[in-house]
C-alpha positions in Angstrom: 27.6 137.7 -104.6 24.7 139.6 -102.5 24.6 143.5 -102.9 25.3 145.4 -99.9 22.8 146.6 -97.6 22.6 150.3 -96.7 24.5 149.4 -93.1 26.7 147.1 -94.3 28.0 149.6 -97.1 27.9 152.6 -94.4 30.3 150.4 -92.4 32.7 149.5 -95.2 33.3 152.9 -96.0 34.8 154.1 -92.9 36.7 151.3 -92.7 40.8 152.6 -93.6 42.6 150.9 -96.3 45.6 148.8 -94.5 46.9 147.9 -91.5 49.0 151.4 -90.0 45.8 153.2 -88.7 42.9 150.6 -87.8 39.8 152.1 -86.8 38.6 150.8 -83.3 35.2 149.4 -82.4 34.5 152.0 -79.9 35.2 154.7 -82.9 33.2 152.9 -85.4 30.3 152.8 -82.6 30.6 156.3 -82.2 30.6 157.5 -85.6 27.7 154.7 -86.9 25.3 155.2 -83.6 25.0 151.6 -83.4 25.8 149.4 -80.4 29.1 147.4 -80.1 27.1 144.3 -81.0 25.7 145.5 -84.4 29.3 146.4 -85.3 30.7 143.8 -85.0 27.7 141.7 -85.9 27.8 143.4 -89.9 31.5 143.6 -89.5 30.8 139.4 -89.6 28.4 139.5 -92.6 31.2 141.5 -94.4 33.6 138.7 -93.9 31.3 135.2 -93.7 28.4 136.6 -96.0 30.0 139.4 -98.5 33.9 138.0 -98.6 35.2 141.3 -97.6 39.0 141.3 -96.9 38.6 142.3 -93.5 41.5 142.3 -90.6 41.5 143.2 -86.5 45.0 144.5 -84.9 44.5 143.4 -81.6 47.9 145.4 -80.2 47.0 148.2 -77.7 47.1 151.4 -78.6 46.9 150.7 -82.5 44.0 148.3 -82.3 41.2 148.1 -84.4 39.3 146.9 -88.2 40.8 147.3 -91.7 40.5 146.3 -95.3 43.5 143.8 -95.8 45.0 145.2 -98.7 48.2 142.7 -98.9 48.9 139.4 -98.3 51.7 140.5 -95.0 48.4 141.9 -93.8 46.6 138.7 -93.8 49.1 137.0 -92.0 49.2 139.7 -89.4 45.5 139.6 -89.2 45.3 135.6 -88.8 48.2 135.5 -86.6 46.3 135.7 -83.3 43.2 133.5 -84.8 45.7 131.0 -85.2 47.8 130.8 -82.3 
């Protein structure tokens, strides 16, 4: 597996553990000083590239990116990919 770059690992850590409290784009922009589009451009390398279990809640107000830390998590997380 490839190491992490600098970003990539800055990103994974503010990243919560689990589904209760995602973290929403619009934070994550605001706490990295990147644009929406690098986001959610590394947030892609963590998943295709790196293999990191990474989930979006899509349900206003609790929306957001996680680490997927079960596997009721990853269902939640597909559901809307899938549907």
């Amino acid at each position: 597996m490839k190491q992490l770059d600098k970003e990539e690992q800055q990103l994974l850590d503010l990243l919560p553990k689990g589904i209760e409290r995602p973290r929403p784009l619009k934070e994550l922009v605001k706490l990295t000083g990147w644009s929406n589009r690098r986001v959610r451009g590394i947030i892609n390398r963590l998943i295709v590239i790196h293999h990191q279990p990474i989930g979006a809640r899509y349900e206003h107000p609790n929306n957001g990116y996680f680490i997927i830390t079960n596997d009721k998590e990853r269902q939640q997380a597909l559901a809307p990919l899938t549907s």
